[in-house]
C-alpha positions in Angstrom: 94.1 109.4 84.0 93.7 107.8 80.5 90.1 105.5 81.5 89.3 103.8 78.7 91.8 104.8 75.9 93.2 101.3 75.5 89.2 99.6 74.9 88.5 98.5 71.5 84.8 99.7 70.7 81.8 97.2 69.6 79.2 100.0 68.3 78.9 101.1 65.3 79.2 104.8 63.4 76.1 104.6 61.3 72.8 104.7 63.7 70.9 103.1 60.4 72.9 100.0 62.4 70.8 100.5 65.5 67.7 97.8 66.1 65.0 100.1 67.2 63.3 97.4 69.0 66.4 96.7 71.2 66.4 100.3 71.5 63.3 100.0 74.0 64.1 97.4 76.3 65.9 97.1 79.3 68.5 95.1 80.4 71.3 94.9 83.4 72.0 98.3 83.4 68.7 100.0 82.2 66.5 98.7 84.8 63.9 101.3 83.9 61.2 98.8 85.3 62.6 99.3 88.4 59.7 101.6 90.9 62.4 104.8 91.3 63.4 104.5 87.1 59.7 104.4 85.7 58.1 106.8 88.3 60.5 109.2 87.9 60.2 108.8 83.8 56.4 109.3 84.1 56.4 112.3 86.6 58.9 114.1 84.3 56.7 113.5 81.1 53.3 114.2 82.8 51.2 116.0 80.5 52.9 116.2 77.9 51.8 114.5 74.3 55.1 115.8 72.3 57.6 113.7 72.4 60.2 116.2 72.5 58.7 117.5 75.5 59.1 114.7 76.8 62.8 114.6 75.6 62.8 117.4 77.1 61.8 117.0 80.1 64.1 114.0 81.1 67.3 115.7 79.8 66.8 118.6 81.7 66.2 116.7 85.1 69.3 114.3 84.4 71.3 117.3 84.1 70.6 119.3 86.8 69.5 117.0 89.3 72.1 114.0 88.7 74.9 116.1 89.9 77.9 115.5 87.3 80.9 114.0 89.7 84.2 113.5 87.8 85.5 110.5 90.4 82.5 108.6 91.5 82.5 106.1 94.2 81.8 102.6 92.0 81.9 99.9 94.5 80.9 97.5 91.5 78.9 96.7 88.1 75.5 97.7 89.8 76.6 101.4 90.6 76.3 101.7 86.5 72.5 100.4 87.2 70.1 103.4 86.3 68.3 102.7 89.5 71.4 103.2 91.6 72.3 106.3 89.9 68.6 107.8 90.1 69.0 107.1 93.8 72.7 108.3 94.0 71.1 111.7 92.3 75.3 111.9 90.9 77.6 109.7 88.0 80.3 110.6 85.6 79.6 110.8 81.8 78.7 107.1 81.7 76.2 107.1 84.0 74.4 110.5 83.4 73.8 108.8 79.6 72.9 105.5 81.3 70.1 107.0 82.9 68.7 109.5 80.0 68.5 106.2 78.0 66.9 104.2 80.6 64.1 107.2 81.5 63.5 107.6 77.6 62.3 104.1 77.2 60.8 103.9 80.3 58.4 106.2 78.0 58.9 104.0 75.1 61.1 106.6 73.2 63.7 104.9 71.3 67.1 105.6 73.2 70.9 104.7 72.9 74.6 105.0 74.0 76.7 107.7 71.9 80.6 107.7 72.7 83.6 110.3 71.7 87.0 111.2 72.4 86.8 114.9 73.6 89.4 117.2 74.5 88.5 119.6 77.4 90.9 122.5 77.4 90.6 124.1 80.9 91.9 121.0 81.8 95.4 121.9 80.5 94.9 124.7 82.5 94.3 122.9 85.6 95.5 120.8 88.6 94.2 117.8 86.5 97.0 118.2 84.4 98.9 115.8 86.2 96.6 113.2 85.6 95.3 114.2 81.9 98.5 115.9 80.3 96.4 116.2 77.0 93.4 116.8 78.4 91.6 114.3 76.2 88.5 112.4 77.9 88.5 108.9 76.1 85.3 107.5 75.3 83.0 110.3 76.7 79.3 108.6 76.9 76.4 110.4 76.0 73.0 109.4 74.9 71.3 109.5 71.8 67.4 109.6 71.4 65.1 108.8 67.9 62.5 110.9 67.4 61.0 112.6 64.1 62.6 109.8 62.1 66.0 110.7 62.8 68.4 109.9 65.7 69.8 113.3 68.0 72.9 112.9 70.4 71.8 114.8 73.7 74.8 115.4 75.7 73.7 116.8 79.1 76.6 116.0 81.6 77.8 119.4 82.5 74.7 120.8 85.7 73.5 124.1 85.6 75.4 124.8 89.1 78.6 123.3 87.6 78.2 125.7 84.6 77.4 128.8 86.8 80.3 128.4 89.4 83.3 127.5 86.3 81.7 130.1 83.9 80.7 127.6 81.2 78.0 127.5 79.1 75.1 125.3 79.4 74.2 122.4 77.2 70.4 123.7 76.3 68.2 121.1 74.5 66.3 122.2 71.4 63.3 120.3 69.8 64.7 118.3 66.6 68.6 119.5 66.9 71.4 117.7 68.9 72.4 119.0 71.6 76.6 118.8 72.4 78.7 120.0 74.9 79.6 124.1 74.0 82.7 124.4 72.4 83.5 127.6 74.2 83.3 128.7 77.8 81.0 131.9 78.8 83.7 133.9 77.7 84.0 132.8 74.7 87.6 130.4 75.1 88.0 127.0 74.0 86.1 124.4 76.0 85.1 121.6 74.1 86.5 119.7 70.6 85.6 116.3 69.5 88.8 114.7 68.4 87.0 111.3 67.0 83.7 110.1 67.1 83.6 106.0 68.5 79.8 105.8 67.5 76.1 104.3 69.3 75.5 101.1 71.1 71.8 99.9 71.9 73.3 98.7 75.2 75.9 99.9 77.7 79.2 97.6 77.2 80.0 95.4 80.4 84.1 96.1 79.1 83.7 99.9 80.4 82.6 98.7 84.0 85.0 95.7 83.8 87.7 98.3 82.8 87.2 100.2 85.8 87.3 97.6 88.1 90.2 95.7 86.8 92.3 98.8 87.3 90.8 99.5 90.7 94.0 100.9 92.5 94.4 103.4 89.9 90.6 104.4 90.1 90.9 105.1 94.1 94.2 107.1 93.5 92.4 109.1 91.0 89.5 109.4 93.4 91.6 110.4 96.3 93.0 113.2 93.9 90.5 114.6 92.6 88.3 114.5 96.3 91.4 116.1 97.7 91.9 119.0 95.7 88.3 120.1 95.9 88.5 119.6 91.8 85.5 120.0 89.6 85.6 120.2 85.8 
C-alpha cells in the first residue's frame, strides 16, 4: 500500500513560511466552530492559563481517545472534517493531526499540518508486508503547534492502548520540546526513522482526500486486509 508516494507536496520546509493568522482560522476541514469541535477544545483546556497546558491537554485526549485505526472507513471528503472525526472518536495519521490543529485554534493557539516519510520497521516484520514491502509510510501527517515563539511538531498517533498491547513506547508531550514518534519499541528495537521530511501546510491539502478517493478500489482492498487479519500497527 504506497498511499500518497506519487503526490507532489505544496508546503513548505521552513515554518518562518507559515502565516500565523491563517494559522487560526478554520476552513473545510477544520470546522472547529462546529458545537462538538469548540466544546470539546474548551472542556480540555478548562482552567488552565499556560498554553502548554493547554497543548497539553488536547494532545493527550487526541491520542488516546481518537483511537488510531490504520484503514478507516472514508465514505468521502467530509470524513477528513474534524467534526466527523471528533464524533468517529478514530482516523489514521491524517485525521488524528486534522483534529489537534482544529482543537488548538479552537483555543486560538496557532496550529499547522507537519508531513514525513517514515519507515516503520515492525512492519517488515509483519503480515503488512505484503502490502508495504519497505515498510515506508509516505507522507505521515502530524501537527505542528507555535507557542513560546517557536513552532513544535507534536506527533500523537500511536494510543496508549495501541502502545501497551504491541509493546511500543508512548509518544509523551513535554512543555517546549517536540514530541515525535519513539524511534525504538519498549525493548529497545528499531521502530521509527524519518527518511525525509515534506514540511508544514497552514491547511490540510484537498489532493490527499482526492487521492484516496480516486483510487477507491485499492483503498477497500486495503481495508478488507487489514479488517481481516485483525492487523494493528
Amino acid at each position: 500500500m504506497s498511499t500518497f508516494s506519487s503526490l507532489k507536496f505544496r508546503g513548505s520546509l521552513n515554518p518562518q513560511n507559515l502565516n500565523i493568522n491563517k494559522c487560526l482560522l478554520e476552513d473545510q476541514f477544520m470546522d472547529f466552530s462546529h458545537p462538538l469541535v469548540y466544546a470539546a477544545a474548551r472542556a480540555l483546556t478548562k482552567g488552565y492559563s499556560d498554553p502548554w497546558d493547554k497543548i497539553s491537554g488536547i494532545f493527550n485526549f487526541v491520542r488516546d481517545k481518537i483511537t488510531y485505526n490504520f484503514a478507516p472507513n472514508l465514505a468521502g471528503p467530509e470524513d477528513f472534517k474534524a467534526s466527523r472525526i471528533i464524533k468517529a472518536r478514530q482516523g489514521f495519521c491524517h485525521q488524528k493531526a486534522i483534529l489537534s490543529s482544529a482543537l488548538l485554534r479552537a483555543v486560538e493557539i496557532p496550529s499547522a499540518l507537519y508531513f514525513q516519510d517514515i519507515i516503520d520497521y515492525p512492519l517488515l516484520k509483519s503480515r503488512y508486508k505484503e502490502y508495504i514491502p519497505s515498510g515506508i509510510l509516505y507522507y505521515h501527517g502530524l501537527a505542528a503547534v507555535f507557542a513560546d515563539g517557536a513552532w513544535h511538531r507534536l506527533d500523537g498517533t500511536l494510543d496508549s492502548g495501541l502502545c501497551r498491547r504491541r509493546g511500543y513506547r508512548l509518544s509523551i508531550i513535554k512543555h517546549g520540546r517536540e514530541t515525535l514518534l519513539p524511534d525504538t519499541t519498549e525493548t529497545g528495537n528499531k521502530h521509527f526513522k524519518i527518511l525525509k521530511e515534506h514540511g508544514y501546510l497552514e491547511f490540510y491539502d484537498p489532493a490527499f482526500s482526492a487521492y484516496i478517493f480516486k483510487n477507491k478500489e485499492a483503498w477497500k482492498k486495503w481495508r478488507r486486509f487489514v479488517h481481516k487479519e485483525h492487523l494493528s500497527m
